[in-house]
N, C-alpha and C positions, 0 to 999 in steps of 0.2 A: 186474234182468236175470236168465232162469234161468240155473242151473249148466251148462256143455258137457260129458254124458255122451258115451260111446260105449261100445259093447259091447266088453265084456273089461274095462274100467276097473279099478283094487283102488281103496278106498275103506278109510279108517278111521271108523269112527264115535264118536259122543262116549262112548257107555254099552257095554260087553260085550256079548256074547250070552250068554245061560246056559250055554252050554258051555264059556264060558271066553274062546273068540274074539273078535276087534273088528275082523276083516281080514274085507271082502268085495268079491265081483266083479260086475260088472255085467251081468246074464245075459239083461233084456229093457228093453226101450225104449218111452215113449208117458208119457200122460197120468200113469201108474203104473209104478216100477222096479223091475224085478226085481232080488234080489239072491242070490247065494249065499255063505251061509258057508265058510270058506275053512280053516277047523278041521273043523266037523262035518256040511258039506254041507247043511244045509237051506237051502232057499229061500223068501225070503220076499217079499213083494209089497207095495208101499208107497208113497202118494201120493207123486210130484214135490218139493212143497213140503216134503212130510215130510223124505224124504231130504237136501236141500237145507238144513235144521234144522240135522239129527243129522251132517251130516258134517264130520268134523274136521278132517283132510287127505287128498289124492289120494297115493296110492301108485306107485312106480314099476311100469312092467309086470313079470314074472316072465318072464323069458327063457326059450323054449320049451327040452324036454327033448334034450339032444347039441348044445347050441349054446352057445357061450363068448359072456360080455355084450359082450365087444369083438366079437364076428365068430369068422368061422370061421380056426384056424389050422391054417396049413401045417406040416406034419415032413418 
């Protein structure tokens, strides 16, 4: 059964990236998944199946910028 992506996903992968990184986000959808590095910003492109390999475990999402992971608080 495939993997359930969605866009914005983080993913860890089994191998680095040459930059160091092994945290990426899921930047396109379909037959082939885009991914961005999440250290050095490239993007890469890579069969379904592939991805599905290499990934080690799903990451939690990154709580957008001025927002508290519980919600917003009141002062």
């Amino acid at each position: 059964m495939p993997m359930h992506l969605e866009l914005g996903d983080r993913l860890r992968l089994r191998k680095p990236h040459p930059c160091g990184g092994s945290t990426w986000q899921v930047v396109r959808l379909g037959a082939d998944i885009g991914l961005r590095c999440e250290t050095c910003g490239r993007r890469i492109l890579l069969p379904r199946s592939e991805v599905e390999r290499r990934t080690k475990e799903r990451l939690p999402p990154l709580a957008p910028p001025g927002e508290e992971p519980d919600g917003p608080t009141a002062f």
